[in-house]
Each structure stands twice: as structure tokens, then as C-alpha cells.
MDTraj code that builds the backbone (N, CA, C; nanometers):
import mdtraj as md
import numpy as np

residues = "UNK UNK UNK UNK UNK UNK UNK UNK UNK UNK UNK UNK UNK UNK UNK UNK UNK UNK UNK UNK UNK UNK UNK UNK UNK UNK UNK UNK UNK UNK UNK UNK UNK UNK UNK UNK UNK UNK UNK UNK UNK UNK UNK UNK UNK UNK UNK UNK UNK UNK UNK UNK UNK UNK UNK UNK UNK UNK UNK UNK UNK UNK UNK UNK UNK UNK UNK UNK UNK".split()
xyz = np.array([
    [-0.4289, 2.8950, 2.6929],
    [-0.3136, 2.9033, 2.6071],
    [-0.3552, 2.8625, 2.4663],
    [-0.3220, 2.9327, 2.3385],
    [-0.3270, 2.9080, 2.2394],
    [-0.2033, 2.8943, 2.1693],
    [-0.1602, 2.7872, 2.0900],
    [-0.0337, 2.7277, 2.0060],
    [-0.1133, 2.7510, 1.8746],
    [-0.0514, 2.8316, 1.7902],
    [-0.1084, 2.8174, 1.6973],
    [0.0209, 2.8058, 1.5759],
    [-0.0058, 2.9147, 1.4713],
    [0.1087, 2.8969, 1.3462],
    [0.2243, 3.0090, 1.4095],
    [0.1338, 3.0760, 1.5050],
    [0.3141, 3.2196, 1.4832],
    [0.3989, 3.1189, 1.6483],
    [0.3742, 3.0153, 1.6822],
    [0.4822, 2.9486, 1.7180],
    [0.5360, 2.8126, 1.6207],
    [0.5162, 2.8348, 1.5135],
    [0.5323, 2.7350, 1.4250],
    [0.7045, 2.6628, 1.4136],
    [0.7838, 2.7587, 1.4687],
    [0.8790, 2.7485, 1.4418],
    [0.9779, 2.6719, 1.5690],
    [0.8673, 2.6581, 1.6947],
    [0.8963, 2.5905, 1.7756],
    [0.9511, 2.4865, 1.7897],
    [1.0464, 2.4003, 1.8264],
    [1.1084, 2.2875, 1.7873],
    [1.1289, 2.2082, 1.9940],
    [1.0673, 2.1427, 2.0406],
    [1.0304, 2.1362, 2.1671],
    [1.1617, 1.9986, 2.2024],
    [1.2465, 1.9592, 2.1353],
    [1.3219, 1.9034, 2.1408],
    [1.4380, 1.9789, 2.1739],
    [1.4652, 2.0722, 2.1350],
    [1.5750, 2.2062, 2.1475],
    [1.5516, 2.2900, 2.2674],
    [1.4357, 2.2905, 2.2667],
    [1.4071, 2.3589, 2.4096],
    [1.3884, 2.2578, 2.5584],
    [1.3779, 2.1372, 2.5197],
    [1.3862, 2.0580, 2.6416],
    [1.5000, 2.0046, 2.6548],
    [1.6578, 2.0483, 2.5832],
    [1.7632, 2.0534, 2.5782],
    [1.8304, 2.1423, 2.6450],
    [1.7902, 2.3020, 2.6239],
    [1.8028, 2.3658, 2.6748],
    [1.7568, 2.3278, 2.8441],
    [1.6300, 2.3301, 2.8606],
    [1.5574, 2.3075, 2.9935],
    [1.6692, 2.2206, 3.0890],
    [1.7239, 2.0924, 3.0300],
    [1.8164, 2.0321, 3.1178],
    [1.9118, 2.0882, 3.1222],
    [1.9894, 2.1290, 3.0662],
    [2.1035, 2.2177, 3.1014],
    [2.1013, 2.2898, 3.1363],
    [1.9904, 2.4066, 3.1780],
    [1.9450, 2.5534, 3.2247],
    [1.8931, 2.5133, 3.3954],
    [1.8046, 2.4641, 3.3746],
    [1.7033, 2.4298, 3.4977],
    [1.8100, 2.3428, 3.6200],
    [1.7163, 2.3663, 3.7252],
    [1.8427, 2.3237, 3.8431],
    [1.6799, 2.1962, 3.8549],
    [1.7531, 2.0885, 3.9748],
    [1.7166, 1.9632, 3.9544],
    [1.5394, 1.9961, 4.0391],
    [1.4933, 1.9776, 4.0041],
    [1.3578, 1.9307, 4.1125],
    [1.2365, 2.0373, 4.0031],
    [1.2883, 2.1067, 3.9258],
    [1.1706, 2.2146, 3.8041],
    [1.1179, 2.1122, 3.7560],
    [0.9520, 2.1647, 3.7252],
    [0.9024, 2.0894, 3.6381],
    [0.8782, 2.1166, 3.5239],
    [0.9162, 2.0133, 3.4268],
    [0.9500, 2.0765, 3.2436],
    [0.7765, 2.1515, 3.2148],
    [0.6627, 2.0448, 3.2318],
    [0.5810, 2.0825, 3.1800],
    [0.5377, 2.2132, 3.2092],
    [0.5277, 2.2221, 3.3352],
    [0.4899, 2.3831, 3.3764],
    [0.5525, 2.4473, 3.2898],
    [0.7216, 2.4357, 3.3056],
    [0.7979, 2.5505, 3.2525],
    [0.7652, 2.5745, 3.1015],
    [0.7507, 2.4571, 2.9970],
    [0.7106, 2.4334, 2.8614],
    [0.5806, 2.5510, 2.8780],
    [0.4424, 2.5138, 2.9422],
    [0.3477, 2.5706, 2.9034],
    [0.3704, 2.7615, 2.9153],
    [0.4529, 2.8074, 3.0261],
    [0.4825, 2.9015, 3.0789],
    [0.5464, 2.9511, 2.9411],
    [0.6681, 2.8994, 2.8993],
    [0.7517, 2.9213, 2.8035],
    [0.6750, 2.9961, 2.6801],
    [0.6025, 2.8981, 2.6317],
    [0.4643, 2.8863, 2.5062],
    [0.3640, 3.0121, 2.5518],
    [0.3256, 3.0312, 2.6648],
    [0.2597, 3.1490, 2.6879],
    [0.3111, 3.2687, 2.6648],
    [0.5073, 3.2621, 2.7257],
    [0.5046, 3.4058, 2.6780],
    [0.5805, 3.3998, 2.5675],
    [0.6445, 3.3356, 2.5075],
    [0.6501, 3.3683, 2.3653],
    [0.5427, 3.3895, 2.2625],
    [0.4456, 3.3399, 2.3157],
    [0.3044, 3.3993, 2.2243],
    [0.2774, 3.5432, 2.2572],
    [0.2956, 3.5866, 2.4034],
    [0.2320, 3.7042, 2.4254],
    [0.3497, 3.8246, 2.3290],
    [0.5006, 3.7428, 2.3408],
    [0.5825, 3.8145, 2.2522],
    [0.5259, 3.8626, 2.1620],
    [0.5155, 3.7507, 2.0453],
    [0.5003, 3.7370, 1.8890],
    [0.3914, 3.8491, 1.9344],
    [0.2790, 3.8207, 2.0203],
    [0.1638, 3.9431, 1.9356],
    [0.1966, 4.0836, 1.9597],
    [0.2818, 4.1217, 2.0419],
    [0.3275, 4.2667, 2.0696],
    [0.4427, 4.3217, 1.9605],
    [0.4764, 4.2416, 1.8732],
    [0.5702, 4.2123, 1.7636],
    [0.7091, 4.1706, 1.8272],
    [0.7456, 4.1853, 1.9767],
    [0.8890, 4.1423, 1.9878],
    [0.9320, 3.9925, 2.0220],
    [1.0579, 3.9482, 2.0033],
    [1.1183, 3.8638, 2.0084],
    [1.0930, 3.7378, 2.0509],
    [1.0352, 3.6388, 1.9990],
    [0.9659, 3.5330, 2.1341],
    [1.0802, 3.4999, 2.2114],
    [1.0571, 3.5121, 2.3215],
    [1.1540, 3.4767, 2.4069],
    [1.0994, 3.4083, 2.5882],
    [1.1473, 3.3483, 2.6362],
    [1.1606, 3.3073, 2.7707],
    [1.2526, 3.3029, 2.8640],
    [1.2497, 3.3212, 2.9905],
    [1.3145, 3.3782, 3.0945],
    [1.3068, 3.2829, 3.2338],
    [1.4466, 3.1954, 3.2527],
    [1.4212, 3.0897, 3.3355],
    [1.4631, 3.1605, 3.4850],
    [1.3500, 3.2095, 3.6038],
    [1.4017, 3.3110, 3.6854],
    [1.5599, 3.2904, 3.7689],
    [1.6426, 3.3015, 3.7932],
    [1.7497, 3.2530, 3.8747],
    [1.7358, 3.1673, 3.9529],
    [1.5976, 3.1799, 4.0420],
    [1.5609, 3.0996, 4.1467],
    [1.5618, 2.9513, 4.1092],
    [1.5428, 2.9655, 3.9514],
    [1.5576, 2.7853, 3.9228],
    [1.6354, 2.7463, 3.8211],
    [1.7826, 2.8282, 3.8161],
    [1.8657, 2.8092, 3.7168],
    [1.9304, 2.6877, 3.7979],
    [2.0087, 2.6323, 3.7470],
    [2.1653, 2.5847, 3.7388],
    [2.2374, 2.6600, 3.8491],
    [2.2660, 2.8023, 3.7049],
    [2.3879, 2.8767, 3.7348],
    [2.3749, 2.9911, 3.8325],
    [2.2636, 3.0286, 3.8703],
    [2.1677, 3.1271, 4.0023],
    [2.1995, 3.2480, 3.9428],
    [2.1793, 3.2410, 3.7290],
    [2.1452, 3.3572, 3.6969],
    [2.0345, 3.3511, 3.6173],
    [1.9336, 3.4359, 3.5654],
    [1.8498, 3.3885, 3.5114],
    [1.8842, 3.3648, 3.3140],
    [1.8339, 3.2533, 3.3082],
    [1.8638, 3.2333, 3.1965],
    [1.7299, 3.2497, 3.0817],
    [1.7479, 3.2690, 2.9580],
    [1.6562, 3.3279, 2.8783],
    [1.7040, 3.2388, 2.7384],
    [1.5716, 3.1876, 2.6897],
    [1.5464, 3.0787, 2.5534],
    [1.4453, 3.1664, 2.4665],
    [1.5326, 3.1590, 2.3264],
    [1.5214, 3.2453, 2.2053],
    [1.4413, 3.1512, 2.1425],
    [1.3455, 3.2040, 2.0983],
    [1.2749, 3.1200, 1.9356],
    [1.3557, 3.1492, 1.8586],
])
top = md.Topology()
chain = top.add_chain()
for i, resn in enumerate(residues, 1):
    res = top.add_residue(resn, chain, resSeq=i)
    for name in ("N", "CA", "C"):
        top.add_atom(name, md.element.get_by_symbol(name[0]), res)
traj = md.Trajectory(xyz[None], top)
């Protein structure tokens, strides 16, 4: 995994905000963080949207939920 400047805009406080309110109890943040960071990088380089996709299987709400850069 590379973090470099085109996730610069990352703010990991907002997203581990999200994570508790999204994620159902027993996920683990870090995995999900590094997972997260992977594909919003693979986003940025294809030019679209950084984005992440929390599968249903470990929502909350047993839909899948999705975190915007």
C-alpha cells in the first residue's frame, strides 16, 4: 500500500466516525482503514471518485454502505 499526496485529503478521524456508525460490532477498524486506503488509491489512479464500500455482511444496517473522500 502506498499513502501518498493524492490521498492528502484524507481526514482518518471522519472516517473512523463513520466506521462506528456504519460497521456492525466485532469489524476490525484497522483492516477496514488499510482496505479503505487501498481502494481509494486504486480510485484516484483510474481518475474516479475515491470511494469505499463497507460489504453488507458487516454493516449495521445489512446494506452495504459506501465512504466518500
Amino acid at each position: 500500500m502506498t499513502i501518498n499526496t493524492t490521498l492528502k485529503d484524507f481526514n482518518e478521524s471522519e472516517f473512523r466516525a463513520w466506521f462506528d456508525a456504519t460497521a456492525r460490532t466485532g469489524i476490525d477498524y484497522d483492516t477496514t482503514l488499510r482496505a479503505a486506503l487501498d481502494s481509494m488509491e486504486r480510485d484516484h489512479e483510474i481518475g474516479a471518485d475515491p470511494s469505499y464500500e463497507l460489504s453488507k455482511a458487516y454493516t449495521k444496517s445489512g446494506q452495504p454502505e459506501t465512504y466518500w473522500l
